[in-house]
C-alpha positions in Angstrom: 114.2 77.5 105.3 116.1 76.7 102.1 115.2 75.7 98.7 117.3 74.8 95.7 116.0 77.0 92.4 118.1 78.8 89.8 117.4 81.9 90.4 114.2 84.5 91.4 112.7 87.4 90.1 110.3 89.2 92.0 107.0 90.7 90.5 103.6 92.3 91.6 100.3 91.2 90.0 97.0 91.3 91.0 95.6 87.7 91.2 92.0 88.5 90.5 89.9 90.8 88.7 92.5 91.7 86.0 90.0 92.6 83.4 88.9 95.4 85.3 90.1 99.1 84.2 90.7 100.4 87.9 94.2 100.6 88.0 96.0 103.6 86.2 99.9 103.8 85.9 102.6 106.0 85.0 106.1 104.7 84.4 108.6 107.5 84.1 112.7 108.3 84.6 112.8 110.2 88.3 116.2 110.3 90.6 117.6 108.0 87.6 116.0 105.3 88.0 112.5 104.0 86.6 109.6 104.8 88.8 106.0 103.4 88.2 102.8 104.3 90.2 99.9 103.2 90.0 96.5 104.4 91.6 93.1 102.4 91.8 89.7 104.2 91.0 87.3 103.7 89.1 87.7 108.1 88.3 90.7 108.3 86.1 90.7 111.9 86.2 91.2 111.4 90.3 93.9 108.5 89.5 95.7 110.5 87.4 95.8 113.8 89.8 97.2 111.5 92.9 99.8 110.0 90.0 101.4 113.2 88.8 100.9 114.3 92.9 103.5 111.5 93.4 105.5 112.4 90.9 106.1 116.0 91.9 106.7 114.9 95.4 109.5 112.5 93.7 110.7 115.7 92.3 110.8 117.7 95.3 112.8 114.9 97.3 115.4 114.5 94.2 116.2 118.1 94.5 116.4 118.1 97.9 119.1 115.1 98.4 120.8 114.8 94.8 124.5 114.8 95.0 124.5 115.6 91.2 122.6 118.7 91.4 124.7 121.3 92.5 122.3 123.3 94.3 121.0 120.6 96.3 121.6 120.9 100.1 123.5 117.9 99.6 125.8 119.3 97.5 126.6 122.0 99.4 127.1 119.7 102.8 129.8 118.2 100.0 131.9 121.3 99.3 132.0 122.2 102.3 133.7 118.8 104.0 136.7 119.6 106.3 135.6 123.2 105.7 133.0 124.0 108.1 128.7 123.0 109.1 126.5 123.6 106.7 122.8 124.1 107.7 120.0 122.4 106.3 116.4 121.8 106.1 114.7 119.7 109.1 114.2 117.3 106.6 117.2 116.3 105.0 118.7 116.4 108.7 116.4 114.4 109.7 116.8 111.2 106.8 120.9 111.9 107.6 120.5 111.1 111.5 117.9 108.0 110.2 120.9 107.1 107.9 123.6 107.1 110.9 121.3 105.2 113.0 120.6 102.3 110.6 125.0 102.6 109.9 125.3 101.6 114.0 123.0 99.5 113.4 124.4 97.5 111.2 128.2 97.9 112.4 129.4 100.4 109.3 127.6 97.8 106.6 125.2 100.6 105.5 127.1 104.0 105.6 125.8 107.4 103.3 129.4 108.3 102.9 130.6 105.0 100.7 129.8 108.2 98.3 133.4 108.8 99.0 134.9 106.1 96.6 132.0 106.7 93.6 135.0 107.2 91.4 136.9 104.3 91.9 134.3 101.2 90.3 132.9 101.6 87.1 129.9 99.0 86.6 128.9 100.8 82.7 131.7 98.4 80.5 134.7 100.5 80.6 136.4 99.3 83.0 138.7 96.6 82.2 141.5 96.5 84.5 140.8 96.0 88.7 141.2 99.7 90.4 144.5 100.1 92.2 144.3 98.9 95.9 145.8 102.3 96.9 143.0 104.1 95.1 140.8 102.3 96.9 142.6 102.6 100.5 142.4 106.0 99.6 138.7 106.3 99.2 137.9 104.0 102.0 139.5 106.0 104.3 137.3 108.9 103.6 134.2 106.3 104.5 132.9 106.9 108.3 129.4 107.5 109.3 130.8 108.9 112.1 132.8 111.6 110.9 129.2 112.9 109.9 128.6 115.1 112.5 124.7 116.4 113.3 124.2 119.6 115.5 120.4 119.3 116.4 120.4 122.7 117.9 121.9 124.6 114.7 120.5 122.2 112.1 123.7 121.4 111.0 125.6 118.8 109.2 129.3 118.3 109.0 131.5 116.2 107.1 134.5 116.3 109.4 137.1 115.2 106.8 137.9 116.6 103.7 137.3 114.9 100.4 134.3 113.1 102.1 131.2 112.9 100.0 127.5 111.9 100.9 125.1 109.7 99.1 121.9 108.6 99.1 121.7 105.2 96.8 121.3 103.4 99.2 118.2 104.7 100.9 116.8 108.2 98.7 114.3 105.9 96.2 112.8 104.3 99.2 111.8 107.4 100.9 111.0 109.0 97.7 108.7 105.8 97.6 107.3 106.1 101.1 106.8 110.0 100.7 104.8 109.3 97.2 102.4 106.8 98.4 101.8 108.6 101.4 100.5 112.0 99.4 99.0 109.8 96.9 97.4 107.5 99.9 95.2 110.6 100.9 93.5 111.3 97.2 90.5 109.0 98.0 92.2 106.3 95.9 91.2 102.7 96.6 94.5 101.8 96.8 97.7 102.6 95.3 101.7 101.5 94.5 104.7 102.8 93.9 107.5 100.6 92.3 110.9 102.6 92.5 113.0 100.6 90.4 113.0 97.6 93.1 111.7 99.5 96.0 108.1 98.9 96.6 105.4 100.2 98.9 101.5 99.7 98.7 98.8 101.0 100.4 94.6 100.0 100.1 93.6 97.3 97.4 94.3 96.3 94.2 92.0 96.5 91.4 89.9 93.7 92.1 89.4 94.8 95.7 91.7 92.4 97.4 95.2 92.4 99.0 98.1 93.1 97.0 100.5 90.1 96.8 103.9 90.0 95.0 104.4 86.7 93.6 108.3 84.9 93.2 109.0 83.7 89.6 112.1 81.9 88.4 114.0 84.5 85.8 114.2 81.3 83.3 110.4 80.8 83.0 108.9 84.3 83.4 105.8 84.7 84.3 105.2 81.6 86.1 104.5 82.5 89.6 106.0 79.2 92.0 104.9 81.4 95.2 103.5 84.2 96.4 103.7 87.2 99.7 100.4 89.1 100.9 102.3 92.8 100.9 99.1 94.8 101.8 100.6 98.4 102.8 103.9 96.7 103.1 107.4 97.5 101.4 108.9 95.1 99.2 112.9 96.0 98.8 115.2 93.8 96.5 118.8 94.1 95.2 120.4 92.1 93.2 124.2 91.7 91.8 122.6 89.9 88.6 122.3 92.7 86.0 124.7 95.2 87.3 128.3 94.1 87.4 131.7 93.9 85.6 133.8 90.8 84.6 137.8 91.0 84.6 139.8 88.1 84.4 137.4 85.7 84.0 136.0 86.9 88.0 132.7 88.7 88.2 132.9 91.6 90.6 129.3 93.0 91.9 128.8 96.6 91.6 127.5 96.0 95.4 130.6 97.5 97.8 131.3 96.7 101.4 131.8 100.3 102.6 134.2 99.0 105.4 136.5 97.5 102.9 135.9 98.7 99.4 135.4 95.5 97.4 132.5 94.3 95.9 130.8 91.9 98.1 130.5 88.2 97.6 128.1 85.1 98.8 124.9 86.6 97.6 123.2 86.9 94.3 120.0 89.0 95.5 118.4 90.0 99.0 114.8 91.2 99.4 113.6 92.8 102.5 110.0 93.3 103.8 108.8 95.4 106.3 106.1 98.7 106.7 108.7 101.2 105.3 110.4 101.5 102.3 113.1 103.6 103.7 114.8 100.7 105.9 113.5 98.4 103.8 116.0 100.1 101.1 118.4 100.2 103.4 118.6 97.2 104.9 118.6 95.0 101.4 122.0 96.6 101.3 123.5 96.6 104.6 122.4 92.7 104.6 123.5 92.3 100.9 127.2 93.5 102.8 126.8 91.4 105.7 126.4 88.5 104.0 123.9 85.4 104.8 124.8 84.5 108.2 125.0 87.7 110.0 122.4 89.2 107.7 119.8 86.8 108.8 120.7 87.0 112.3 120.4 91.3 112.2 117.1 90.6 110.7 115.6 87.8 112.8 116.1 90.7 116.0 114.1 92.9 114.3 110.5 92.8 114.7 107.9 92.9 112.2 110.9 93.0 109.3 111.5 89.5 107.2 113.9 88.6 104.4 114.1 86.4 101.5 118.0 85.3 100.6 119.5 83.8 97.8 122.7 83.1 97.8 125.5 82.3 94.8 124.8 79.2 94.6 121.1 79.9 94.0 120.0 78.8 97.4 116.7 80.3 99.0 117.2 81.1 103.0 114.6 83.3 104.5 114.3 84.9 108.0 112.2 82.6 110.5 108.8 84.3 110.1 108.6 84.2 106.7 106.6 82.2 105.2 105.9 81.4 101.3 102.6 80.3 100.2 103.6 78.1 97.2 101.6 76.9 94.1 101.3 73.0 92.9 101.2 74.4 89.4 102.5 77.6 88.0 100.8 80.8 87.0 101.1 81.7 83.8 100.3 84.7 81.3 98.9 87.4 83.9 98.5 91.0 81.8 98.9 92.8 85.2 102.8 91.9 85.8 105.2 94.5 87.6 109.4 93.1 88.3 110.8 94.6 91.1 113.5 92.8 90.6 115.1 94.7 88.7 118.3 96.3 89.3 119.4 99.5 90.5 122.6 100.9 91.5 122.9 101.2 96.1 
């Protein structure tokens, strides 16, 4: 399907019973991104105890896989490339071998070592001059998922080359997402959501008792929904090359980089996936981001229960062949309850 707009933000909002004070949120700064949860009950003291339950396991995953921390597991897997195994907890091993699946899935377009060339772009408005193509030549030759080697026996991971570096911006704040809700899922909440910074999973009901649906707005007229998704206990997953990106030349260059090549990517503006799990879903808005519309559409289409929603640079609207958009004759307007996930965030 394909529809001509300017351009789309997404948002959650509760369509009905907004005046009621069930829902409790928390916005905060976790894994360097912003995170909001929110919890439904009519107890706020029980709200706010799954909340800061979330939180803390946030916490737990962001020490666990931080390539900035330098205790992290990760970081030790990191000094140790070309050096020698490094062993690791069952859980950690266990998101790496999920991230080397989803990598041969998707022919190298997802890969957790594109952490390799982290030096080479700079997206934060110092850059001013195009990297040198041997720099990057460099750094893309450190990029294989398959020089990550797993030892299931041991509980080992290797980075078989030296100078090769792990990453998980790409994938880490949807797990951290799916991990969160799923604690804060078993606190005899109603329902609850966890926004992280674009990745978004919900479990239960909204405040008002009903389905939570994620409505699609055009960025020029905020607020005013044009359609909307039912996304009961389903992750919602965008990226976007809008907010996040450097101009030299007079070209715009995405901070969004084709691990295979190391270039920013081209042809689409933003990609949003849907499906149960926040993890691929946060994975797979990048790998199809990289592959681009035609072949990202196809990889999703064979993948069951798992839909899309594309729009391209020229602010076209494609989406995979079982989704389907509800849309409104006449816009939505002024909702209190109103939640972007949208919004940018470095993968």
């Amino acid at each position: 399907m394909i529809r001509n707009i300017t351009s789309l933000l997404l948002l959650i909002l509760s369509l009905t019973a907004l005046g009621q004070k069930e829902s409790h949120t928390k916005v905060l700064l976790l894994m360097g991104s912003r995170f909001e949860l929110t919890a439904v009950s009519p107890d706020q003291e029980k709200a706010i105890k799954a909340i800061e339950a979330g939180i803390t396991e946030i916490k737990r995953i962001e020490k666990l896989i931080s390539s900035w921390d330098t205790n992290s597991q990760t970081s030790e897997v990191i000094r140790n490339a070309g050096i020698k195994p490094v062993i690791v907890d069952q859980e950690l091993f266990n998101l790496i071998r999920r991230s080397i699946k989803i990598s041969e899935l998707t022919y190298g377009a997802f890969d957790i070592s594109y952490a390799s060339m982290d030096k080479i772009w700079r997206f934060d408005g110092k850059m001013k001059t195009l990297p040198d193509s041997s720099a990057i030549a460099a750094s893309v030759a450190k990029i294989n998922y398959k020089n990550i080697i797993l030892n299931p026996e041991k509980r080992t991971v290797f980075l078989k080359e030296k100078g090769m570096k792990i990453g998980f911006g790409a994938i880490g704040k949807g797990y951290a997402a799916n991990k969160a809700l799923d604690i804060m899922s078993k606190m005899n909440l109603m329902g609850a959501l966890v926004n992280a910074s674009g990745d978004l999973i919900s479990w239960g009901k909204d405040e008002g008792g009903k389905d939570w649906k994620i409505g699609i707005v055009n960025p020029r007229q905020k607020g005013k929904v044009f359609s909307w998704l039912n996304i009961n206990e389903t992750a919602v997953v965008t990226s976007g090359n809008y907010e996040k990106f450097v101009t030299i030349n007079g070209q715009t260059y995405s901070h969004i980089i084709d691990p295979r090549t190391g270039y920013p990517v081209k042809g689409l503006s933003s990609v949003s996936i849907i499906c149960p799990n926040a993890e691929l879903a946060d994975a797979l808005a990048t790998s199809v981001f990289v592959l681009g519309k035609e072949k990202g559409l196809e990889l999703i289409n064979q993948l069951k229960g798992i839909e899309c929603l594309l729009i391209t640079d020229k602010q076209e609207l494609f989406t995979s062949k079982n989704l389907h958009l509800d849309y409104i004759q006449k816009p939505i307007t002024n909702h209190k309850y109103q939640i972007k996930i949208g919004n940018e965030h470095a993968k």
